[in-house]
Backbone as a printed PyTorch tensor [residue, N CA C, xyz], in Angstrom:
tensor([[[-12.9820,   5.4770,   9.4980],
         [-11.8830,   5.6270,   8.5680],
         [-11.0750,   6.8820,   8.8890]],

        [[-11.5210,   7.8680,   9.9380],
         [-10.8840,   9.4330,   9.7760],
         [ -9.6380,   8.7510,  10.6820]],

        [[-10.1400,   7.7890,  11.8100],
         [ -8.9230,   7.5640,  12.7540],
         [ -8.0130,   6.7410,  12.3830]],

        [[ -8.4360,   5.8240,  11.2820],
         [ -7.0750,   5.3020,  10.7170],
         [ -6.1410,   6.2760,   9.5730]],

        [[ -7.1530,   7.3150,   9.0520],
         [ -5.9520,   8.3770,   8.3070],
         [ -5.0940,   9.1090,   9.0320]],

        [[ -5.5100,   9.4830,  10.2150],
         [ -4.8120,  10.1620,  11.3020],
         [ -3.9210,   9.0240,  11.8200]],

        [[ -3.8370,   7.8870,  11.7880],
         [ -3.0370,   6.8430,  12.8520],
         [ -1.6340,   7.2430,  12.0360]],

        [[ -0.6900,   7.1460,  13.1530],
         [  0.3910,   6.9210,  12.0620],
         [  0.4930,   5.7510,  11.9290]],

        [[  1.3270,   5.2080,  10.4570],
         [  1.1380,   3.7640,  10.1690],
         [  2.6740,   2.8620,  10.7930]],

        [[  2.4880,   2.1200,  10.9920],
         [  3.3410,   0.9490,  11.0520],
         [  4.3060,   0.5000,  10.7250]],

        [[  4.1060,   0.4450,   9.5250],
         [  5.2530,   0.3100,   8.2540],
         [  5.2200,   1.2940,   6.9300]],

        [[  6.2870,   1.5030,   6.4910],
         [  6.4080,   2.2700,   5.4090],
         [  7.5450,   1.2810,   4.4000]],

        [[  6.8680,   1.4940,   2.9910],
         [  7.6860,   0.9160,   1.6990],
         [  7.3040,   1.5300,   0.5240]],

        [[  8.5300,   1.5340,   0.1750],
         [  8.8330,   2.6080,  -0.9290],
         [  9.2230,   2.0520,  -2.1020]],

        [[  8.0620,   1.8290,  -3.0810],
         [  7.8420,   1.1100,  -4.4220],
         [  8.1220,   1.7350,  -5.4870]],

        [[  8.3720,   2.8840,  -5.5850],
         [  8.1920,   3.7360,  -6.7110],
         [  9.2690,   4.0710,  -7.8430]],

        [[ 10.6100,   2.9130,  -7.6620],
         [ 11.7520,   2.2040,  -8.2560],
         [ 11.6730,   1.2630,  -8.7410]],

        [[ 10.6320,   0.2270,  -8.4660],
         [  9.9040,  -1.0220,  -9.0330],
         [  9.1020,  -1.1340, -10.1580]],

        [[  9.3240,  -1.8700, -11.1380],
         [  8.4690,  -2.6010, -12.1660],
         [  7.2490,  -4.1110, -11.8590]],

        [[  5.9190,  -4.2900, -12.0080],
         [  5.3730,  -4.5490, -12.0630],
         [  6.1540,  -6.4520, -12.3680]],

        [[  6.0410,  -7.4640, -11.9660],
         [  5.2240,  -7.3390, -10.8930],
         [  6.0480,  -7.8070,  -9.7110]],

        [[  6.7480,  -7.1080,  -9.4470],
         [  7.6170,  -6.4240,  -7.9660],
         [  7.1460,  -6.1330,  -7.3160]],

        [[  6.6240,  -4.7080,  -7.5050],
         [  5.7790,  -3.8510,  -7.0910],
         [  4.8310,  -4.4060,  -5.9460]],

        [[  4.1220,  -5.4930,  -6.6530],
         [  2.7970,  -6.2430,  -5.9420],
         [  3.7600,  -7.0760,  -4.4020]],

        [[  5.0860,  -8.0320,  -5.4620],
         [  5.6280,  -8.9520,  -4.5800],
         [  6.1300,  -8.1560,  -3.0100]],

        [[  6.7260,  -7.2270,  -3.4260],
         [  7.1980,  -6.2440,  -2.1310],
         [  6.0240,  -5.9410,  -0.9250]],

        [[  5.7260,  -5.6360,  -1.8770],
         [  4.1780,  -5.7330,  -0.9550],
         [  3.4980,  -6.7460,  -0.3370]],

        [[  3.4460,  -7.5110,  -0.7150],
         [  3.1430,  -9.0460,  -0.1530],
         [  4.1730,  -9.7220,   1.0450]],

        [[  5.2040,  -9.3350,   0.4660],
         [  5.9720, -10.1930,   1.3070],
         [  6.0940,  -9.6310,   2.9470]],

        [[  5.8310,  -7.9520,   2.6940],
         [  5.7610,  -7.3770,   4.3130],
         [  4.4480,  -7.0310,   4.8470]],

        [[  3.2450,  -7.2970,   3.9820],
         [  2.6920,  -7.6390,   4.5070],
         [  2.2290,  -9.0080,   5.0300]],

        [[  2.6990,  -9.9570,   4.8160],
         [  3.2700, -11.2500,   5.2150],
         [  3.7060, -10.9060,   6.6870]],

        [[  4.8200, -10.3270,   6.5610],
         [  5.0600, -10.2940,   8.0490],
         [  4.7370,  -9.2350,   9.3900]],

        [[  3.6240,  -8.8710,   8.4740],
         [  2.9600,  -7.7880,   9.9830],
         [  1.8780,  -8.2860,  10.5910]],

        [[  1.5420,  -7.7480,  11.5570],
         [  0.5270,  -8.5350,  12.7540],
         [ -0.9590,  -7.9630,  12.1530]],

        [[ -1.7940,  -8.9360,  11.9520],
         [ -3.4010,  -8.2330,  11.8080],
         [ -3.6960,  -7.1300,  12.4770]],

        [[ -4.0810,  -6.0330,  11.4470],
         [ -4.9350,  -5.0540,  12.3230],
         [ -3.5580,  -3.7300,  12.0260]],

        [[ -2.1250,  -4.0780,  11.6190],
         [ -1.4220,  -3.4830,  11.3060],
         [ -1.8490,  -2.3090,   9.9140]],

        [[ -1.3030,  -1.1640,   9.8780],
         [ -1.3130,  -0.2130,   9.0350],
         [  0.1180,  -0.1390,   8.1850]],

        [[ -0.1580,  -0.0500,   6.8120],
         [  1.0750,  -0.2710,   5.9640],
         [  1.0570,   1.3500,   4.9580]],

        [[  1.7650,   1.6230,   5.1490],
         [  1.6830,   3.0740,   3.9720],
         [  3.1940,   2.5650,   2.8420]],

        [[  2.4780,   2.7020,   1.4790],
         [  3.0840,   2.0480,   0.4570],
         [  3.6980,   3.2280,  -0.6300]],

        [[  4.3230,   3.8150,  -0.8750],
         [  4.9500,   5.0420,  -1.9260],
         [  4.9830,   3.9890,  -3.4760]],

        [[  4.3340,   4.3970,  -3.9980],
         [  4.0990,   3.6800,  -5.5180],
         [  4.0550,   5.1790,  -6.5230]],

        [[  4.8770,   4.6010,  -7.6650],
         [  4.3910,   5.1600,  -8.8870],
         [  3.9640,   4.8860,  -9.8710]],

        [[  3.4580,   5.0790, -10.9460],
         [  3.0040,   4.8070, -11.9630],
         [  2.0520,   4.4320, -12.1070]],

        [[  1.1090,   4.0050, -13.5180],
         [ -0.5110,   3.5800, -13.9300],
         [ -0.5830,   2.2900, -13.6430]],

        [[  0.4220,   1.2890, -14.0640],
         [  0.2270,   0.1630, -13.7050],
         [  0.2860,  -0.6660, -12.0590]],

        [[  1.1680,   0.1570, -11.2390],
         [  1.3130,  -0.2790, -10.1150],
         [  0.1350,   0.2890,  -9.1090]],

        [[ -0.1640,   1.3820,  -9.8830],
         [ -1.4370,   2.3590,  -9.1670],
         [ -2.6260,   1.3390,  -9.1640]],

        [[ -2.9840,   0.5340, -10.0890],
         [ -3.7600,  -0.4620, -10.7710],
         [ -3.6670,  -1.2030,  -9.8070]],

        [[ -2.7830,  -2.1820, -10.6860],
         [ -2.5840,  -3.6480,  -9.5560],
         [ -2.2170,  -3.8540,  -8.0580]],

        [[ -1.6610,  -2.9620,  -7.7220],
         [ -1.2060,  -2.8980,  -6.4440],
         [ -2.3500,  -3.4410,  -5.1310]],

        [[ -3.4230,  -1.4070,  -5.5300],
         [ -4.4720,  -1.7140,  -4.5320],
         [ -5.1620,  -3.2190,  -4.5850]],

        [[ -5.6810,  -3.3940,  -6.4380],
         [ -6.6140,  -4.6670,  -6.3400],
         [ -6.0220,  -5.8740,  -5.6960]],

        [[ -4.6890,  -6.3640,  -6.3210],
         [ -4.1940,  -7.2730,  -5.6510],
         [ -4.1410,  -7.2260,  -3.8830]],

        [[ -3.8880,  -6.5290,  -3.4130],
         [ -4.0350,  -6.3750,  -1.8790],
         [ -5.5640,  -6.6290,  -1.4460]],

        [[ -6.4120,  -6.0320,  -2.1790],
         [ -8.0390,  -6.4880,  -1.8640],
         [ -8.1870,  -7.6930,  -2.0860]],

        [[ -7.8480,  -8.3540,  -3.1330],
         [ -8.2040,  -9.8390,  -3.0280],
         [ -7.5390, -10.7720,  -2.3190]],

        [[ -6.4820, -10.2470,  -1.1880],
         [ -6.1630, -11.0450,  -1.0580],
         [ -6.2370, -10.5030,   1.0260]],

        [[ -7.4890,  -9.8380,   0.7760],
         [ -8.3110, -10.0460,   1.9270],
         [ -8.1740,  -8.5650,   2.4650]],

        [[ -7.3190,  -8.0230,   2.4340],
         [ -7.0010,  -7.0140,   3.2740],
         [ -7.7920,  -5.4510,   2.8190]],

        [[ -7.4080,  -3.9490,   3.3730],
         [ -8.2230,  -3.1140,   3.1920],
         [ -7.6350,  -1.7060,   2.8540]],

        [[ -7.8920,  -1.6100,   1.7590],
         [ -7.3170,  -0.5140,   1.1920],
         [ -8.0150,   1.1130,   1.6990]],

        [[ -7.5680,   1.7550,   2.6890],
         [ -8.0190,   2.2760,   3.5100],
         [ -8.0270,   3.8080,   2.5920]],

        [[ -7.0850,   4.2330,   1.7200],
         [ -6.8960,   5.8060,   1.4850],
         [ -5.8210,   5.3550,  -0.0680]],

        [[ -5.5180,   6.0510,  -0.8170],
         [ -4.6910,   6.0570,  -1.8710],
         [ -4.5780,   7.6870,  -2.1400]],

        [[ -3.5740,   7.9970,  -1.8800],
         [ -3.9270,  10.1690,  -2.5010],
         [ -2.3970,  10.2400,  -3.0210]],

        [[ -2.5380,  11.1300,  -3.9460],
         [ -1.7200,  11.5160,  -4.8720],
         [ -0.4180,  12.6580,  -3.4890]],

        [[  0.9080,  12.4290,  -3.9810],
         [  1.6080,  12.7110,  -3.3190],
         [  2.8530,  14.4730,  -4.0560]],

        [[  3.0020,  15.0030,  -4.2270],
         [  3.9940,  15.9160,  -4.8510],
         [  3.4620,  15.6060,  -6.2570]],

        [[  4.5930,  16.2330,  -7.3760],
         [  4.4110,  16.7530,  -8.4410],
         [  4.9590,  15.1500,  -9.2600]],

        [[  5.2510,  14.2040,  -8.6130],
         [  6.2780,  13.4240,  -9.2470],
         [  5.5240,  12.4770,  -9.7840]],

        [[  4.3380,  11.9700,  -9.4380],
         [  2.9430,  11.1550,  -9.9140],
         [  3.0460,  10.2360,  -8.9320]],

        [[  3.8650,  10.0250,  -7.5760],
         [  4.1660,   8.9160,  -6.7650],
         [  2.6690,   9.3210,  -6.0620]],

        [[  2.0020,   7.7590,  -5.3130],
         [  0.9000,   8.1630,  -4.6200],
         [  1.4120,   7.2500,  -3.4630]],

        [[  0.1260,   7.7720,  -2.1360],
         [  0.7930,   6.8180,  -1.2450],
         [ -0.3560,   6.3770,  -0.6650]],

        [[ -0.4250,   4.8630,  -0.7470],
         [ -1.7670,   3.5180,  -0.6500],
         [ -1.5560,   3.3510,   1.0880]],

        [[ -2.3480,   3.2720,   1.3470],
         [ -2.3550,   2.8270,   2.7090],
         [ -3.4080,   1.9400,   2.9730]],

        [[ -2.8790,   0.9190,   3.4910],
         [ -3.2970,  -0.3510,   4.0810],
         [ -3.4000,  -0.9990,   5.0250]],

        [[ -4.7930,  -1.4330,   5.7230],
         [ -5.0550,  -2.0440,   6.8580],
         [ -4.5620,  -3.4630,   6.7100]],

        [[ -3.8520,  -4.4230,   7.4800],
         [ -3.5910,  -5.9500,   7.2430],
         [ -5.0870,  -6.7480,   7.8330]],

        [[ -5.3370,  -7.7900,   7.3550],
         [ -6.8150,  -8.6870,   7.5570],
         [ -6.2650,  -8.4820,   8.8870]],

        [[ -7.4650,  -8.6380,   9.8890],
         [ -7.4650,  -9.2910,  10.9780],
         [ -7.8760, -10.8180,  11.1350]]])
């Protein structure tokens, strides 16, 4: 796990303008279009998207690698392995 925190990621999306359940869909849809094995770093804010976000991405196979709190603003940033 240390070498995928160090990887830089792949894609970057920036959720943290979004209402629930956006939030999730945005997310889905690009990870939809990245190649297995891809790294996604996600900028989210809030309790509810903080919530659903990661779980929904776990169930729907993939690997929630890191989530850490970002600046003073409550935005965090999820980072995600795509299934292989």
């Amino acid at each position: 796990m240390k070498d995928e925190k160090a990887r830089k990621s792949d894609y970057f999306l920036d959720i943290t303008e979004e209402v629930c359940p956006m939030t999730f869909v945005k997310t889905k849809l690009l990870l939809e279009r990245m190649e297995p094995g891809a790294l996604l770093d996600v900028r989210l804010k809030g309790d509810e998207p903080l919530r659903n976000v990661p779980r929904s991405v776990v169930e729907m196979g993939h690997r929630v690698l890191s989530c850490d709190a970002q600046g003073d603003d409550g935005s965090h940033l999820l980072r995600i392995e795509k299934a292989r």
